[in-house]
C-alpha positions in Angstrom: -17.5 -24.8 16.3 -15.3 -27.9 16.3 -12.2 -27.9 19.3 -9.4 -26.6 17.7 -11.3 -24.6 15.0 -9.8 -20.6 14.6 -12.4 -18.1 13.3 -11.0 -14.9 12.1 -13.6 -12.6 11.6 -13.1 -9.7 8.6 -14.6 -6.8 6.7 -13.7 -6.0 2.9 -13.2 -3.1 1.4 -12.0 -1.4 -1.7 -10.1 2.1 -2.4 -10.5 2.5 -6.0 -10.9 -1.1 -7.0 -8.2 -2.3 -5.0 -8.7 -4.3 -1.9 -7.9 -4.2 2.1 -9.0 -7.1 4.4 -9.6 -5.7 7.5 -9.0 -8.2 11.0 -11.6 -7.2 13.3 -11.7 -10.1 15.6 -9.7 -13.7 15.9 -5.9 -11.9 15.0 -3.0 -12.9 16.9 -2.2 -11.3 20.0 1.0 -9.2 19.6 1.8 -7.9 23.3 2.6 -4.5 24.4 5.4 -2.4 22.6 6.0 0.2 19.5 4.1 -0.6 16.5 7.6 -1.6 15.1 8.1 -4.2 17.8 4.4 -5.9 17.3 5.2 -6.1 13.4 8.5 -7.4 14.4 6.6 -10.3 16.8 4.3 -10.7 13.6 6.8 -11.5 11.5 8.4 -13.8 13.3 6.2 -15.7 15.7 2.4 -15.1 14.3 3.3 -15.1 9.9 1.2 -17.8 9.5 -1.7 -16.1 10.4 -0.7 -13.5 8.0 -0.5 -16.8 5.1 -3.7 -18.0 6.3 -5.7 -14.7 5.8 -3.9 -13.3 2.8 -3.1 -16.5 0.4 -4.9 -18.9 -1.5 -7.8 -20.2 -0.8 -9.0 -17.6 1.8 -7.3 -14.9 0.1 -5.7 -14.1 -3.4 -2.5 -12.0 -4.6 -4.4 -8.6 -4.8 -5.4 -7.9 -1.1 -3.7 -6.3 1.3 -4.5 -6.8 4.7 -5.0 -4.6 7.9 -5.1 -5.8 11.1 -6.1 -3.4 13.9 -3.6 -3.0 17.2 -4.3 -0.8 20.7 -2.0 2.8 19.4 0.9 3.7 21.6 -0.2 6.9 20.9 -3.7 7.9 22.9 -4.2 10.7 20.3 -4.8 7.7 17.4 -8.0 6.2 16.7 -6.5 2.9 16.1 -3.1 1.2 15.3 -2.6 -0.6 12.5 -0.1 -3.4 10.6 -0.3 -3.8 7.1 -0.1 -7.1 5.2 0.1 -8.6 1.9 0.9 -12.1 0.0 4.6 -11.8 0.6 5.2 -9.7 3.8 5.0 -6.7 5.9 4.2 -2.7 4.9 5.3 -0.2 6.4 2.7 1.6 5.4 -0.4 1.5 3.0 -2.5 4.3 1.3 -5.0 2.8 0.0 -5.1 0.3 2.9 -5.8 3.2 5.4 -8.0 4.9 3.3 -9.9 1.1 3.3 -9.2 1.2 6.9 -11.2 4.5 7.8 -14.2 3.8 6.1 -14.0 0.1 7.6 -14.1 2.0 11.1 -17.1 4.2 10.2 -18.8 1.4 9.2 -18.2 -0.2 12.6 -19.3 2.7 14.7 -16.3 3.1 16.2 -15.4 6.6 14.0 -17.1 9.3 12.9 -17.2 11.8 10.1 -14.0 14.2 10.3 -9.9 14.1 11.0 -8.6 10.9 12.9 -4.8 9.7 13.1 -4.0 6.2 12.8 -0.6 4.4 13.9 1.3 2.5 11.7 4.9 1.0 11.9 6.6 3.7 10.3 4.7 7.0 11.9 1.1 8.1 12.7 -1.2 8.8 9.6 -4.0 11.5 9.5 -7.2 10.7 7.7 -10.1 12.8 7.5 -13.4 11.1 6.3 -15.3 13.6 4.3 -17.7 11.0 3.7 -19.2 7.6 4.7 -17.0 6.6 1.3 -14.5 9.6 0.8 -11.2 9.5 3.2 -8.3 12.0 2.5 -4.8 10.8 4.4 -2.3 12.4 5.5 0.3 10.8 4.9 4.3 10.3 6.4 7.1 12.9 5.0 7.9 11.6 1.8 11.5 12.4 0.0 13.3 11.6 -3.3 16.2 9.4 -2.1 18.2 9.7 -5.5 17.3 11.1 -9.1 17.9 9.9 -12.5 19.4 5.9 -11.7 19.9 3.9 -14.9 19.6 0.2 -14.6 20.8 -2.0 -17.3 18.1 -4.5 -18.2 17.3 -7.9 -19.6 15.3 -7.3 -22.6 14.4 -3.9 -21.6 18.1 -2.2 -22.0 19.2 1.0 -20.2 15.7 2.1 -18.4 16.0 5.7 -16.1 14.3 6.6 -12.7 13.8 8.1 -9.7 14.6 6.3 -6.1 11.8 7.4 -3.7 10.0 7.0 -0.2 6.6 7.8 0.1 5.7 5.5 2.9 7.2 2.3 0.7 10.4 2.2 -1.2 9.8 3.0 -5.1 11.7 3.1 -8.6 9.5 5.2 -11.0 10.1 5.0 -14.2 8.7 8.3 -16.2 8.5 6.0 -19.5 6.6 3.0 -19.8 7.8 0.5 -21.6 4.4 0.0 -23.4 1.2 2.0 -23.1 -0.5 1.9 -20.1 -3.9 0.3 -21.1 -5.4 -2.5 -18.6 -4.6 -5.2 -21.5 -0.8 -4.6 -21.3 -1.0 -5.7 -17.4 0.6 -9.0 -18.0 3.5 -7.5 -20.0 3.9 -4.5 -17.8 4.1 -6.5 -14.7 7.1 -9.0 -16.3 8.9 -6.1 -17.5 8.9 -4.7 -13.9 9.7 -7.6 -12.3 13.0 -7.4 -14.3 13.6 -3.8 -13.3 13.6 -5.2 -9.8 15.6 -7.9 -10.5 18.2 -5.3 -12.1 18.1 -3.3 -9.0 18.6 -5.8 -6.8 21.8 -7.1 -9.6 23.3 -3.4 -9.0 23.0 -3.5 -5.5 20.7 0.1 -6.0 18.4 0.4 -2.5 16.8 2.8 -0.6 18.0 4.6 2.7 20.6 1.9 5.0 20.4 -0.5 2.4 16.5 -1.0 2.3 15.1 -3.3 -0.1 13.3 -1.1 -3.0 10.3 -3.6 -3.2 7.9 -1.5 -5.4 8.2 -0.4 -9.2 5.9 2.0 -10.8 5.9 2.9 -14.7 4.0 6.7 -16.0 2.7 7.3 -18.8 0.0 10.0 -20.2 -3.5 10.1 -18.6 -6.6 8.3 -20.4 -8.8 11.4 -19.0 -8.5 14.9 -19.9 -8.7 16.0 -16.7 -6.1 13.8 -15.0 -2.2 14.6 -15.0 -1.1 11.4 -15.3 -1.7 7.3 -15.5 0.5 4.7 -13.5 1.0 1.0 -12.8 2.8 -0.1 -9.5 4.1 -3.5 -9.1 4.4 -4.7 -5.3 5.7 -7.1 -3.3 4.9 -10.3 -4.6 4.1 -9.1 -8.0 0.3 -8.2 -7.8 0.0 -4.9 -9.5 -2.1 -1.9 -8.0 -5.6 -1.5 -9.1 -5.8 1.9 -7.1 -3.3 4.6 -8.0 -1.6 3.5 -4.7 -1.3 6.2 -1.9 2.4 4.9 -1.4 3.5 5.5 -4.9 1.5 8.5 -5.4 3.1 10.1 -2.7 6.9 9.2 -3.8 5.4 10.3 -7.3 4.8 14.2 -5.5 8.2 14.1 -3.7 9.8 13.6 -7.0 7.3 16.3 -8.5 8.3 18.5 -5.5 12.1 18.2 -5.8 12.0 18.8 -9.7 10.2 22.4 -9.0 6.9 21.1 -11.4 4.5 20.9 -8.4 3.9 24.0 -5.7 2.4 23.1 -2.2 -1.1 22.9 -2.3 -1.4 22.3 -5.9 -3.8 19.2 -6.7 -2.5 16.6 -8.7 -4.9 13.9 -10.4 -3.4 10.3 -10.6 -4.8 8.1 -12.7 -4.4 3.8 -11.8 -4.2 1.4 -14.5 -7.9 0.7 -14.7 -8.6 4.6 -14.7 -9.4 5.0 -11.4 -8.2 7.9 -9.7 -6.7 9.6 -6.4 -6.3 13.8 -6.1 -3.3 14.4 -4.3 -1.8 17.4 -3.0 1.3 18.0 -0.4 2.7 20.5 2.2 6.0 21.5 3.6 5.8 20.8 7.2 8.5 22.7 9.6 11.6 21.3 8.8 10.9 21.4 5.0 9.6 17.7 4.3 6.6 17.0 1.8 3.7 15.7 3.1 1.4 14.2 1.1 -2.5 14.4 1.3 -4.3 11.6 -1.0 -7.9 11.6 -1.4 -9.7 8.9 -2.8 -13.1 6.7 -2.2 -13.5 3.0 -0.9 -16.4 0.8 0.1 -17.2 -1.9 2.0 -18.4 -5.2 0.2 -17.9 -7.7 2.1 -17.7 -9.1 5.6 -17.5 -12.9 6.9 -15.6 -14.8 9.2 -12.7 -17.0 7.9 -12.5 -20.9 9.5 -9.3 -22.8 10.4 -10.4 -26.1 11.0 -7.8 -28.3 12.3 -7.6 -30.9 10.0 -7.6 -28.4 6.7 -4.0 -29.4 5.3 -4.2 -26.0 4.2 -5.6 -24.0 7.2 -2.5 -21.9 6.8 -2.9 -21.0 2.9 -1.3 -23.0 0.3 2.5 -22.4 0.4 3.4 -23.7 -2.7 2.1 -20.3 -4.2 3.9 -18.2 -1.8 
């Protein structure tokens, strides 16, 4: 290895076609502190670590990545921030479920229940399988129902305001069918929505920045309830049914009376993958989701900074 050359070792994974980058080895040392203060150091001292791992050309718009911390909490297996091509989550559903089996591939978990610690609460995931992870995931809670946005080229377009770990809109009707070749035209039309929301000053709790817009639509398989598409932060769409959205989706269920606790429901991505999701009522009342879905390892590799790479730290002209 040359002086001055970072290696960043990874792993790879996907939850249901959608990818998590998992650090291992080589990630920027955070200190001591909440999970909330680490991502806060993150952000603002260590974000081009984040570029280099995430963006072009290590990384493209899809991944999400996952770099593993010490937990505050001795009870957690591991603690965990969340990244992607534009930021910070506060949590990630198919990330985590990436995350577990990541872990069991490493050795370092085994079959059965473990709770992982992420910025916004600690997550339970039980892995049924070497590939089959169900989370638990934070109290999730319809914010406000029934908020029409005017907008461009779309008109008056209706939905629901939602937390399920991330900040949502979901819209109940799609503004075309939800078929893999519509991605492109789904994905502008959302972009608008947030645009609209963002026009009309319409957030999420204290003013919080609703960065995710999913569209529903009927399911392509008989035996699913329902087929989204979620836009996130930095406008790569969801090839999972996203854990995030799938749990605002059952708070919304919830609230309406159309879902009991305990009752499955199937989601359906936009490439007809799926997640089974079901939620309790813990003791004060909040919906907790459970989302069970299947990821896999494909990849792992170490990533190279070498010091005279113009673009060691991703190319930011497609940030």
């Amino acid at each position: 290895m040359s002086s001055g050359q970072s290696d960043i070792r990874y792993i790879d994974s996907h939850t249901e076609g959608e990818p998590t980058r998992v650090i291992v080895e080589g990630g920027p040392d955070l200190g001591r502190g909440s999970l909330g203060e680490r991502l806060g150091r993150f952000r603002e001292s260590a974000d081009q670590f984040r570029q280099a791992v995430i963006i072009e050309p290590r990384g493209w718009d899809a991944v999400v990545g996952a770099l593993i911390c010490e937990p505050t909490d001795a009870s957690c297996a591991a603690g965990v921030i969340f990244f992607n091509n534009t930021g910070y989550l506060g949590m990630c559903g198919h990330g985590a479920i990436g995350l577990a089996v990541t872990l069991h591939y490493l050795g370092r978990t085994g079959l059965g229940k473990q709770r992982l610690e992420t910025p916004v609460g600690v997550v339970e995931v039980d892995l049924l399988s070497p590939h089959e992870v169900a989370i638990e995931n934070v109290p999730s809670y319809r914010l406000h129902s029934r908020v029409t946005v005017e907008v461009d080229g779309l008109g008056s377009v209706t939905g629901d305001v939602a937390w399920g770990g991330n900040w949502f809109f979901l819209v109940g009707e799609s503004p075309v069918p939800l078929v893999a070749e519509n991605v492109d035209q789904l994905s502008h039309a959302a972009k608008r929505i947030k645009l609209a929301l963002i026009r009309e000053r319409i957030t999420g709790a204290e003013g919080a920045e609703i960065d995710h817009i999913e569209f529903f639509g009927p399911p392509g398989s008989p035996n699913a309830h329902s087929r989204n598409f979620v836009l996130c932060p930095g406008d790569a769409y969801d090839r999972s049914p996203c854990g995030t959205g799938t749990s605002a989706k059952l708070a919304c269920l919830a609230a309406d009376g159309i879902l009991q606790p305990g009752v499955p429901w199937i989601q359906e991505s936009i490439i007809g993958s799926r997640f089974s999701a079901t939620y309790r009522l813990d003791e004060a009342g909040r919906i907790v989701p459970r989302i069970t879905g299947r990821a896999y390892v494909c990849a792992e590799g170490t990533l190279i900074q070498q010091p005279d790479d113009p673009f060691r730290h991703g190319i930011q002209a497609l940030t």
